[in-house]
C-alpha positions in Angstrom: -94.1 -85.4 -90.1 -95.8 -87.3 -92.9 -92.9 -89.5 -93.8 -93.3 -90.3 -90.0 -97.1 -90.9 -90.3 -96.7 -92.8 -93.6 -94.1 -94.9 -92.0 -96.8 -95.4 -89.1 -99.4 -96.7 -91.3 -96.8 -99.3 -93.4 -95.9 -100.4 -89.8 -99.6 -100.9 -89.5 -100.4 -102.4 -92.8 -97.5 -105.3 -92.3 -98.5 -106.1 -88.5 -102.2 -106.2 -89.8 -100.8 -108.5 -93.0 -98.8 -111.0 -90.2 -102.3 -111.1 -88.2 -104.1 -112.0 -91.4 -101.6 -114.9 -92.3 -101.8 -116.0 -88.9 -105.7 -116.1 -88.8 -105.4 -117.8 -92.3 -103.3 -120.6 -91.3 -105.3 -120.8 -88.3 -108.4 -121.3 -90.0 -106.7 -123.4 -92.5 -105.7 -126.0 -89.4 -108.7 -125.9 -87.2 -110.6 -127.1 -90.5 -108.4 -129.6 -91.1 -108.3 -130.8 -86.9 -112.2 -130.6 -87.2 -112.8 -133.1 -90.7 -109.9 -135.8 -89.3 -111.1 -135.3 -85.5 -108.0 -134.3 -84.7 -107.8 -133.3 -81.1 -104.6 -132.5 -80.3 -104.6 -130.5 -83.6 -107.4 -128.4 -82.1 -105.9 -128.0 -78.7 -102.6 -126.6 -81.0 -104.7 -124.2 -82.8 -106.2 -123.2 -79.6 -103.1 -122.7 -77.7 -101.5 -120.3 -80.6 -104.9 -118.2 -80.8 -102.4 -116.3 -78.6 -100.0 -115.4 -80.7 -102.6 -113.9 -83.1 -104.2 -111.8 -79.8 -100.9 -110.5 -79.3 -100.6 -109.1 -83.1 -104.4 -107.7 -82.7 -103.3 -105.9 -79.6 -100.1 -104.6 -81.3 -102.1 -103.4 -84.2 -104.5 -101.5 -81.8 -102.0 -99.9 -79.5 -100.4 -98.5 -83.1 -103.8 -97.2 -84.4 -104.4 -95.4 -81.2 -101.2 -94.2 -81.3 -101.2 -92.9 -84.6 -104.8 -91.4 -83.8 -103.6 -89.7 -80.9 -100.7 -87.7 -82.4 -101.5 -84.0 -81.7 -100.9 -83.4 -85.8 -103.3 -85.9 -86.4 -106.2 -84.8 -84.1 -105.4 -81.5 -85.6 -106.2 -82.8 -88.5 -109.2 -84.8 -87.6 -110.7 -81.4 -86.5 -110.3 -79.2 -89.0 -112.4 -82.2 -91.3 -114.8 -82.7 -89.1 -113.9 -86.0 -88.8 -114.1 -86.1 -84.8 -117.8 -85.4 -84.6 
């Protein structure tokens, strides 16, 4: 079971380390649309915001996943943790 859980949270961490990238290189354009007034390069960053909503839905499906595993709210429980 913790392998499993540990696995879980690496899946986590690297879906969380894509997102990152992604916002980075978004960033990283819409700057560069916004000095040069470059429309079309804000409509592109627009249009892929997307792809970095998907990735921030993926990583939140996985969280509450994770959270509701039964050894996990177990867990959670015995520390307190759920209020």
């Amino acid at each position: 079971m913790r392998d499993q859980f540990q696995a879980e949270l690496a899946e986590i961490s690297s879906t969380l380390v894509r997102m990152a990238e992604g916002v980075t290189a978004a960033m990283r354009r819409a700057t560069t649309a916004l000095l040069d007034a470059d429309q079309s390069l804000a409509e592109d960053v627009i249009a892929d915001d997307a792809k970095i909503d998907v990735l921030y839905r993926v990583v939140e499906d996985q969280v509450f996943e994770v959270l509701a595993r039964p050894d996990v709210i177990a867990c959670r429980r015995r520390s307190g943790a759920d209020g």
